[in-house]
C-alpha positions as CSV (number, residue, x, y, z in Angstrom):
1,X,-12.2,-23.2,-5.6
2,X,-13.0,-23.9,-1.7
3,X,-11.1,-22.5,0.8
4,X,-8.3,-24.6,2.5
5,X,-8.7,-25.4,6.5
6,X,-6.4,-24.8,9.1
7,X,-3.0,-23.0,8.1
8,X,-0.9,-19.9,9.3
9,X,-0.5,-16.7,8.1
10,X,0.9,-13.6,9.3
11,X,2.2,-9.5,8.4
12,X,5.9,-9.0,8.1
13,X,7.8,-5.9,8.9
14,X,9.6,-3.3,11.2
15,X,8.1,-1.5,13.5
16,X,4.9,-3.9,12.9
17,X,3.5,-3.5,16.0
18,X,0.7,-1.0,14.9
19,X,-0.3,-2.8,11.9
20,X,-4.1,-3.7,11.7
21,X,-3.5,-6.3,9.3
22,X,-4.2,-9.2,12.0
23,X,-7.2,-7.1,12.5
24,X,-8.8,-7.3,8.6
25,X,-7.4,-10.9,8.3
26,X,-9.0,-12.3,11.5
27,X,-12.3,-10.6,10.6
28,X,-12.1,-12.1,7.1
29,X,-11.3,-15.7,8.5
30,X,-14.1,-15.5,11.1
31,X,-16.8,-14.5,8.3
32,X,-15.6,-17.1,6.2
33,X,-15.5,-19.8,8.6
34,X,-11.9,-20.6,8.7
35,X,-10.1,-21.7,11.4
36,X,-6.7,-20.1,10.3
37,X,-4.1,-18.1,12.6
38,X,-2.8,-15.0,11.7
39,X,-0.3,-13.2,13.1
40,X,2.2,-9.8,13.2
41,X,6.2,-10.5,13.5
42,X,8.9,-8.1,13.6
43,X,11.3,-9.3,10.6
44,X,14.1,-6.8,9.5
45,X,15.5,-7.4,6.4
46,X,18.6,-8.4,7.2
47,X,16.0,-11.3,9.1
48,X,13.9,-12.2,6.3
49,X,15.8,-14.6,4.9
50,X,16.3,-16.9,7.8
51,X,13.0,-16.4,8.9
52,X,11.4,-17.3,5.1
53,X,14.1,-20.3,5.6
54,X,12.4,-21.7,8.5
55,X,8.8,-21.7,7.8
56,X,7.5,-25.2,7.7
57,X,4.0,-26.7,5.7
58,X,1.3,-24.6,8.4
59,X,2.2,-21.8,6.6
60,X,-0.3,-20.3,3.5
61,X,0.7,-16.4,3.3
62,X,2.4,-13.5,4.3
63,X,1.8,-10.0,3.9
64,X,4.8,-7.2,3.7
65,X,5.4,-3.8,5.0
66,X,7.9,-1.7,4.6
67,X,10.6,-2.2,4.8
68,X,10.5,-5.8,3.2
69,X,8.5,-5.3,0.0
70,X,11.6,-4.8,-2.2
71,X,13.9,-7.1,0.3
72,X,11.6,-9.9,-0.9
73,X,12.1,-9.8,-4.6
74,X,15.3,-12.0,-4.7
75,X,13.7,-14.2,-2.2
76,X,10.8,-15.5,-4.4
77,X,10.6,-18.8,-6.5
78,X,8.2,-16.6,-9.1
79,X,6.1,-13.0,-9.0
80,X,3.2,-12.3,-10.4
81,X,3.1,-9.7,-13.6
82,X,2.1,-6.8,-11.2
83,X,4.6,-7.5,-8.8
84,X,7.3,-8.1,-11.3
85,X,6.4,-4.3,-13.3
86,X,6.3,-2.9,-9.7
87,X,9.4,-4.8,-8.5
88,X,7.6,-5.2,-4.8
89,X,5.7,-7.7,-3.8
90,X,3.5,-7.0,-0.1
91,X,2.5,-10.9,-0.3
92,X,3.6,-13.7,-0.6
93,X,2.0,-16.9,-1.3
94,X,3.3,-20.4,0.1
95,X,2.5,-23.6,-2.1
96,X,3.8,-26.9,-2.3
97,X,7.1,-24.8,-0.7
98,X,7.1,-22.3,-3.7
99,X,7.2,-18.8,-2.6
100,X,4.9,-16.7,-5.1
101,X,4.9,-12.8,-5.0
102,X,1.8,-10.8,-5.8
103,X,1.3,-7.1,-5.7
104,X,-2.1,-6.3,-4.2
105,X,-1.0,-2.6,-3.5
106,X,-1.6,-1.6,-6.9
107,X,-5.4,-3.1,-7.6
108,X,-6.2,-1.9,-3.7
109,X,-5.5,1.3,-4.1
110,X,-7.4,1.3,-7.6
111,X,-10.5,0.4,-5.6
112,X,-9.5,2.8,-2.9
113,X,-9.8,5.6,-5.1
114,X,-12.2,4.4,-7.2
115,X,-14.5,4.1,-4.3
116,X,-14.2,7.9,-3.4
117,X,-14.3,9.3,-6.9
118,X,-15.2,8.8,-10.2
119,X,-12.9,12.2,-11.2
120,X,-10.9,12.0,-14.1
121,X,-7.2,12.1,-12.5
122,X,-4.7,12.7,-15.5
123,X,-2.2,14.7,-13.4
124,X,-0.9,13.4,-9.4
125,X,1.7,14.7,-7.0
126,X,2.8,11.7,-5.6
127,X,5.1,12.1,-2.1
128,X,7.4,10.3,-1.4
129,X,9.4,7.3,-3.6
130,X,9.5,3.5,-2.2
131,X,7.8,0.8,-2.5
132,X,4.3,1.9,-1.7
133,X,5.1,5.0,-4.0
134,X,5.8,2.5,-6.7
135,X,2.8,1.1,-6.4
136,X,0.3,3.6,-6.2
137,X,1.9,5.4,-9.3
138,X,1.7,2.0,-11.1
139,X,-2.7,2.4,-10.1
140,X,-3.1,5.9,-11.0
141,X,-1.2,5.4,-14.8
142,X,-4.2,2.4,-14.9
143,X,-6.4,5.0,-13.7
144,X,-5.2,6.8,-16.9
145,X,-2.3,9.6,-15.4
146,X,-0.5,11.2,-17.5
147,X,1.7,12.8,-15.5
148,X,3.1,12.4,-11.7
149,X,5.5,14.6,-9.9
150,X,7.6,12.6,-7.4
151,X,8.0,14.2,-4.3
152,X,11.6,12.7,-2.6
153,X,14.3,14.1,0.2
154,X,16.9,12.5,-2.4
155,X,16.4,11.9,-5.7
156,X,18.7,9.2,-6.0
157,X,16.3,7.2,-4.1
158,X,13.6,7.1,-6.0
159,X,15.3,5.3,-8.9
160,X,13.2,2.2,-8.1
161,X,9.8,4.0,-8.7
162,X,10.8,5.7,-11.9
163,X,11.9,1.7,-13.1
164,X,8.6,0.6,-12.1
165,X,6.9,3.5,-14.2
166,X,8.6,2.7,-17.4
167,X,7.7,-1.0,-16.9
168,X,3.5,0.1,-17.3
169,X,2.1,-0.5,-20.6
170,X,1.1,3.1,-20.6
171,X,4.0,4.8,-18.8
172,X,3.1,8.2,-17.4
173,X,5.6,11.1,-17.8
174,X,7.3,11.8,-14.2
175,X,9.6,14.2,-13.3
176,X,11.1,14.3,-9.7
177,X,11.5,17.3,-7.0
178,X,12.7,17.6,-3.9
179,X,10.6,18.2,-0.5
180,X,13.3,21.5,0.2
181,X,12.3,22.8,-3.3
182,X,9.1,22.2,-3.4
183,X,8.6,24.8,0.3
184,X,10.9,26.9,-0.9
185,X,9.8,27.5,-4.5
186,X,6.2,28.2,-2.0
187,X,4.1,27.5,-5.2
188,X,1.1,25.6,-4.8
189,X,0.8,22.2,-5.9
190,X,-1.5,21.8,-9.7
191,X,-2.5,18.4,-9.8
192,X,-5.5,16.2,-9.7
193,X,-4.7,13.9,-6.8
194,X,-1.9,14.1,-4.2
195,X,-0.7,10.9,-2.7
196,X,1.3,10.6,0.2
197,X,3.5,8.0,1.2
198,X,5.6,9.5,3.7
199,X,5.3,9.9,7.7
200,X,3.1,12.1,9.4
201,X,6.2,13.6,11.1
202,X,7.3,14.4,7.5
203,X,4.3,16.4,6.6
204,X,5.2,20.0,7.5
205,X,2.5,22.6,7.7
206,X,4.1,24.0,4.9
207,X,4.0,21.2,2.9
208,X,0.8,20.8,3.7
209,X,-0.7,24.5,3.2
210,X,1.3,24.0,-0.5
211,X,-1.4,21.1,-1.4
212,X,-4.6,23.0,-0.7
213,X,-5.6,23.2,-4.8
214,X,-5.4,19.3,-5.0
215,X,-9.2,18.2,-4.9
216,X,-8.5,14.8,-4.1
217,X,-6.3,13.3,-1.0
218,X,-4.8,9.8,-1.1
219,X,-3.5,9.7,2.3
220,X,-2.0,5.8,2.9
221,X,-0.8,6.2,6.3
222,X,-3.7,5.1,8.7
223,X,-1.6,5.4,12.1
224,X,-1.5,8.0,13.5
225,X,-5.1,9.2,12.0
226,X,-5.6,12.1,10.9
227,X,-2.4,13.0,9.6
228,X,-1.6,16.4,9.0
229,X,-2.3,16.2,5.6
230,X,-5.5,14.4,5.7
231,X,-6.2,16.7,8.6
232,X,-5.9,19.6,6.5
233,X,-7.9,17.5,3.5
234,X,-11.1,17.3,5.7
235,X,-11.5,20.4,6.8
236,X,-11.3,22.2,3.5
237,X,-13.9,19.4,2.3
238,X,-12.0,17.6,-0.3
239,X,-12.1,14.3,-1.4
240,X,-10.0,12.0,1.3
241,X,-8.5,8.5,0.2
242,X,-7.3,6.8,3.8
243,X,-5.1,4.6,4.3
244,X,-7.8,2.1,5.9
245,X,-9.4,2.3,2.2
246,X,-6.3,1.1,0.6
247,X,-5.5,-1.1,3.4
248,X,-8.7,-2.7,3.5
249,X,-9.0,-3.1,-0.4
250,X,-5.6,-4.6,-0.6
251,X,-6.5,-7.2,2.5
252,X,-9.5,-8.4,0.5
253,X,-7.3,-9.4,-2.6
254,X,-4.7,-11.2,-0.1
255,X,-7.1,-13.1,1.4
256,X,-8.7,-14.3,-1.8
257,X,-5.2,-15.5,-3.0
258,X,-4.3,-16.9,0.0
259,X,-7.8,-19.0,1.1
260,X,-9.1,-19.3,-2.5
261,X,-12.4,-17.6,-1.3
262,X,-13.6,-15.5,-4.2
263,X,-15.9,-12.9,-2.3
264,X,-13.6,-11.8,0.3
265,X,-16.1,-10.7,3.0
266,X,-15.3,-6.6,2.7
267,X,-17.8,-5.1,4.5
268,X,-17.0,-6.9,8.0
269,X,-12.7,-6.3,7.1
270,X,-13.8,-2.5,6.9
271,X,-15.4,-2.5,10.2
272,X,-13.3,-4.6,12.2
273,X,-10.6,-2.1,10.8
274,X,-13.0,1.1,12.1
275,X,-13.3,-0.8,15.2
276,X,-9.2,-1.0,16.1
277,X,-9.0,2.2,14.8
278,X,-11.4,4.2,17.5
279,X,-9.5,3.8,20.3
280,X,-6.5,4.8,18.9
């Protein structure tokens, strides 16, 4: 269908102030021709309701970071199948005053990883266990894992994530450890693809030095860049995933859903992203 003209759009979160998602969506509107705004605002979740209250006809879409993704769910009218099996939605689509969730996390970081390897990935470490963690163990079990290890400070958290793993049609096997273990026990990690979804901060150089056997790095954090681990990644000459990768590939998908345009323009998302990125 052709695009629609003129409305607002915008990334939702806390902290948001480093997000380059006003970065990829600009880019995308200026290739495409659109004259549509899109902005970053710092909405907490105890906010998002109020703020989802007040939005008036301008407004298309919105994109989600933590810590709204699962704060949103009760909040929409009506999610789409991936969003529902993940139980997050990072956008939201607004028509005719409906609020529809999608999940582009899941098929983004499919292409994100698909674009650095073609490796047959049938076992993951995945660190970490929220939202994002949820997701990107929903696109490695399409991806045809068969097993994940969930990395988590407290187990009890990462209830959500093992949910959303039962919910896939072909549900890996996942078993859960903690971070303490996991640097004591001092073993190193036996997996096709580590994923991590946690802080830079949170990447010890023990941690770190534990993932060294993994030949391929899914690293979703983009800022601060290089983390530790995807520090550590390049210069033993693995196979890196960044979190522009999966942030660019998921941008593309939002930006189809929310101007209708069916090529999303990629290419110039990617290197308006590289761009913000340098001088950082």
């Amino acid at each position: 269908m052709e695009p629609v003209r003129r409305r607002r759009c915008a990334v939702l979160g806390s902290p948001i102030a480093h997000s380059l998602s006003p970065v990829l969506h600009r880019a995308a509107y200026d290739a495409l021709g659109l004259d549509w705004s899109y902005d970053a605002v710092e909405v907490s979740e105890d906010g998002l309701p109020g703020f989802l209250d007040g939005l008036d006809g301008s407004w298309r879409g919105l994109s989600l970071t933590m810590p709204l993704k699962r704060t949103v769910v009760p909040l929409l009218d009506e999610m789409s199948a991936r969003a529902a099996q993940a139980r997050a939605a990072n956008t939201v689509v607004l028509d005719a005053g409906r609020r529809v969730g999608h999940n582009t996390d899941i098929p983004g970081a499919v292409a994100a990883i698909r674009e650095r390897t073609d490796a047959a990935l049938t076992s993951a470490v995945i660190l970490g266990g929220g939202a994002t963690a949820s997701s990107t163990l929903l696109a490695l079990a399409d991806l045809g894992c068969r097993t994940v290890t969930l990395v988590v400070r407290d187990p009890a958290r990462a209830g959500e994530t093992l949910k959303a793993a039962r919910r896939h049609p072909s549900p890996p096997d996942v078993s859960v450890r903690t971070f303490a273990d996991v640097v004591a026990a001092g073993e190193p990690l036996a997996a096709d693809i580590v994923v991590s979804t946690v802080p830079a901060a949170a990447q010890t150089e023990e941690l770190v030095a534990l993932t060294g056997p993994v030949p391929v790095v899914f690293e979703v954090v983009y800022d601060p860049w290089p983390t530790p681990l995807a520090a550590h990644a390049q210069a033993s000459g693995r196979t890196l995933v960044s979190g522009l990768d999966l942030l660019v590939h998921q941008a593309a998908l939002q930006v189809t859903l929310m101007t209708g345009a069916a090529e999303p323009p990629l290419e110039a998302m990617r290197l308006a992203g590289e761009r913000a990125l340098t001088p950082r």
